[in-house]
C-alpha positions as CSV (number, residue, x, y, z in Angstrom):
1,X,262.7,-28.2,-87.1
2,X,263.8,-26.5,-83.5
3,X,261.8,-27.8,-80.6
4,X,259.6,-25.0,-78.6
5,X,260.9,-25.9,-75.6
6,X,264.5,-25.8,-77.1
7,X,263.6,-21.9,-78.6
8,X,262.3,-21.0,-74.4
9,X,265.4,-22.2,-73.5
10,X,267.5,-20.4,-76.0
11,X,265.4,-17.2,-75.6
12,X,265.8,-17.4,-71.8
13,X,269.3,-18.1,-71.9
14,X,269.9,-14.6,-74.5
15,X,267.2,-13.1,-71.6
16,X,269.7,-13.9,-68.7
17,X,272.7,-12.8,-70.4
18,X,271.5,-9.1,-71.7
19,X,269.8,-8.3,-68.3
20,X,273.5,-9.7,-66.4
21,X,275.3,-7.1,-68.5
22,X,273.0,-4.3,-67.3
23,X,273.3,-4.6,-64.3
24,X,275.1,-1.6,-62.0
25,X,278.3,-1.8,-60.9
26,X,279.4,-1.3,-57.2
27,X,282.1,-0.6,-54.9
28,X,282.0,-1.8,-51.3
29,X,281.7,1.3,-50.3
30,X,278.3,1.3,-52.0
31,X,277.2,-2.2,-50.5
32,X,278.2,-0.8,-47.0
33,X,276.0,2.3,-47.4
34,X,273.3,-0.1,-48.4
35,X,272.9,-1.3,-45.2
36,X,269.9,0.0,-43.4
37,X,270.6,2.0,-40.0
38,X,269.7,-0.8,-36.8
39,X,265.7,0.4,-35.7
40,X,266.5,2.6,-32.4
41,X,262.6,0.6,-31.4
42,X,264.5,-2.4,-31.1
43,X,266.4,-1.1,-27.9
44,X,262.9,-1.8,-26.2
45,X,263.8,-5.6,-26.5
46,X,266.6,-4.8,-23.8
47,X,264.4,-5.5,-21.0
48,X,264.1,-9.1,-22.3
49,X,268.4,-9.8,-22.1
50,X,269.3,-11.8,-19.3
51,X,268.9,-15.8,-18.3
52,X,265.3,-16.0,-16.6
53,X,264.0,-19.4,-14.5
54,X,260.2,-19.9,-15.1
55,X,257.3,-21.9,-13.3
56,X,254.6,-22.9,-15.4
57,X,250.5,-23.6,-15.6
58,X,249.3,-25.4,-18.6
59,X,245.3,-26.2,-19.0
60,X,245.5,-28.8,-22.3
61,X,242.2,-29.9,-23.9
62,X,241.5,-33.3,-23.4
63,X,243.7,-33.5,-20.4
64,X,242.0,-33.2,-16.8
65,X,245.2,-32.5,-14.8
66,X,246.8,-29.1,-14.4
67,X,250.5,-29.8,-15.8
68,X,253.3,-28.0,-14.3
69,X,256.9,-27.1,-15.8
70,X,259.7,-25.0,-15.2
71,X,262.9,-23.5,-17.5
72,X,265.7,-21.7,-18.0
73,X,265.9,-19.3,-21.1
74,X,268.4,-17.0,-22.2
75,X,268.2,-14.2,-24.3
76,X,270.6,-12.3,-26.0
77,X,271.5,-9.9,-28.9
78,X,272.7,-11.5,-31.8
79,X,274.1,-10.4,-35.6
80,X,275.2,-6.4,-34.0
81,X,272.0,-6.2,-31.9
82,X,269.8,-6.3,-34.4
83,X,268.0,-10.3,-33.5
84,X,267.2,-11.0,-29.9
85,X,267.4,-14.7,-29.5
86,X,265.7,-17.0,-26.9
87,X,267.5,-20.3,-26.2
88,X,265.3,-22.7,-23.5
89,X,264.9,-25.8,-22.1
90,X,262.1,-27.1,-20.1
91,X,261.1,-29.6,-17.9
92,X,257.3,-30.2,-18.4
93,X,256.4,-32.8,-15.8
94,X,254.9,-36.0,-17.3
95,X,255.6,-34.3,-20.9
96,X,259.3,-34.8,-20.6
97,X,261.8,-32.1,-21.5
98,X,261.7,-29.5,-24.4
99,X,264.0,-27.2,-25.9
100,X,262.9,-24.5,-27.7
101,X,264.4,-21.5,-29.5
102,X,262.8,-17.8,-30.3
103,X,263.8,-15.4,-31.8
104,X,262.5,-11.2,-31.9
105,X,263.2,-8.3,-33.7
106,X,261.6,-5.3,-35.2
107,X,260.7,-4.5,-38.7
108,X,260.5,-0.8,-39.7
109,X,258.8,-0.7,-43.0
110,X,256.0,-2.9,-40.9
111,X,256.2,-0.9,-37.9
112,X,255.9,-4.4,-36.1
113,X,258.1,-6.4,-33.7
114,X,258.3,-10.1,-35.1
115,X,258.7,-12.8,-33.5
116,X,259.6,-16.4,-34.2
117,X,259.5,-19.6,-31.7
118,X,260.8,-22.8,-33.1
119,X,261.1,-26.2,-30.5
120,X,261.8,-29.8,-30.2
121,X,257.9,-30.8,-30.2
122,X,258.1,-29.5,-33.5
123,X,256.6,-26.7,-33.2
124,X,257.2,-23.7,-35.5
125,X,255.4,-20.3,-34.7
126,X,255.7,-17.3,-36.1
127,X,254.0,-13.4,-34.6
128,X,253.8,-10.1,-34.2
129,X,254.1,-8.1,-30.6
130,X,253.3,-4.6,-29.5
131,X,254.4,-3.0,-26.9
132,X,252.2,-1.0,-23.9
133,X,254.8,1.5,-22.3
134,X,252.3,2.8,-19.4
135,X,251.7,-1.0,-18.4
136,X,255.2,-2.4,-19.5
137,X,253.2,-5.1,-21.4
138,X,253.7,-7.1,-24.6
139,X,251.1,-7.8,-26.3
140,X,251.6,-10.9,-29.0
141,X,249.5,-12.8,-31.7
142,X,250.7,-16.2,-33.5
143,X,250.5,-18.5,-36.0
144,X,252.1,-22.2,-35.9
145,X,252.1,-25.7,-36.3
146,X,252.7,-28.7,-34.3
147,X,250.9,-31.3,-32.6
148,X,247.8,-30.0,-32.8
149,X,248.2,-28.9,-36.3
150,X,247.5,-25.3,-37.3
151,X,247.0,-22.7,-34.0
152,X,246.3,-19.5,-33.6
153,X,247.6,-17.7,-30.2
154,X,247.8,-15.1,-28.2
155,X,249.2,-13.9,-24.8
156,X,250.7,-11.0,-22.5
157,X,254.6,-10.7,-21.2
158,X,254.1,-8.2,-17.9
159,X,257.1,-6.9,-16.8
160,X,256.0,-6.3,-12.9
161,X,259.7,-4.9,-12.4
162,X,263.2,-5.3,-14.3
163,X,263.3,-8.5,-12.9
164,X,259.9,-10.1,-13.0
165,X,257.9,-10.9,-15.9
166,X,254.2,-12.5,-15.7
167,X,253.2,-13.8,-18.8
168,X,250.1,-16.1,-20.5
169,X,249.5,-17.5,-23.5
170,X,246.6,-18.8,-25.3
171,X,246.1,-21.4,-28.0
172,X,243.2,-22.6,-30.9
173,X,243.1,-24.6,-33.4
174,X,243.7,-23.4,-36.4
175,X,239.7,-22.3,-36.8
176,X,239.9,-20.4,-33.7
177,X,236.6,-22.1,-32.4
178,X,238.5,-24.8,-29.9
179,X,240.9,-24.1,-27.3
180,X,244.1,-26.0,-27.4
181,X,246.0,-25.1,-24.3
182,X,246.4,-21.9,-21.8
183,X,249.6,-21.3,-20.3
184,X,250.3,-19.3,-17.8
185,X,253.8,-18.2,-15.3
186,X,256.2,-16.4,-13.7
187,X,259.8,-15.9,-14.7
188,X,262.5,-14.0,-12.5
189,X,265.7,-12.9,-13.7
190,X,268.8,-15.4,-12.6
């Protein structure tokens, strides 16, 4: 007598092989024309290219002192401008260093700019931005885990002029009823 498990495996295995033979045939040609057009609302992420220094405010909970930190970040298009990518590296005072890497880009069938922010704390975030064109303001909301466990943030990026950008960021636990941290700086185009 056959085993069930052998008859799944069989019948899976006949599955696999009917369904491989119907599938379409292409030329390169088609695979090239498959490739969605680049989002022209992802040009709006220019403003962010360049290498920026930054000073920095942090409030932590369950820290008295105001902790202070400054970086350098670079951000540039990646994979034929369609991934702006963040690479940083901080001093944060009595913290020590960090390094950190981000990463933005827009998603039409969304209609969202995502965002992604990934460093050596451990920290892995993930978000979605929108964009104020009268006040040249990003507006973000976040997700991540790290230290503290699960957060939830959110912040504003102000771009006073092309070459200034005031920016703060606010953090909970992954409730939303206790603050983690505020941030807050300013960073100035190198």
């Amino acid at each position: 007598m056959i085993k069930r498990s052998s008859l799944r495996t069989i019948g899976l295995t006949c599955s696999c092989l009917l369904l491989t033979g119907c599938m379409p045939k292409f030329t390169i040609e088609d695979i090239k024309n498959m490739t969605p057009e680049r989002p022209v609302e992802i040009d709006k992420l220019e403003m962010f290219v360049g290498t920026w220094e930054t000073e920095a405010e942090m409030n932590m909970s369950g820290l008295d002192e105001v902790l202070t930190g400054t970086g350098v970040g670079t951000m540039s298009w990646k994979a034929d401008k369609r991934y702006l990518v963040e690479e940083s590296e901080f001093d944060m005072g009595e913290l020590g260093k960090m390094s950190g890497m981000g990463m933005w880009t827009y998603d039409p069938k969304s209609r969202k700019y995502r965002n992604y922010w990934f460093d050596s704390h451990g920290s892995v975030g993930r978000g979605t931005s929108k964009y104020c064109e009268e006040s040249r303001t990003w507006y973000t909301k976040a997700t991540s885990r790290g230290p503290w466990g699960k957060t939830k943030g959110k912040g504003t990026t102000k771009f006073v002029d092309d070459n200034t950008i005031e920016w703060s960021w606010t953090e909970w636990d992954g409730s939303g009823l206790f603050k983690v941290m505020d941030v807050s700086g300013t960073s100035r185009r190198k």
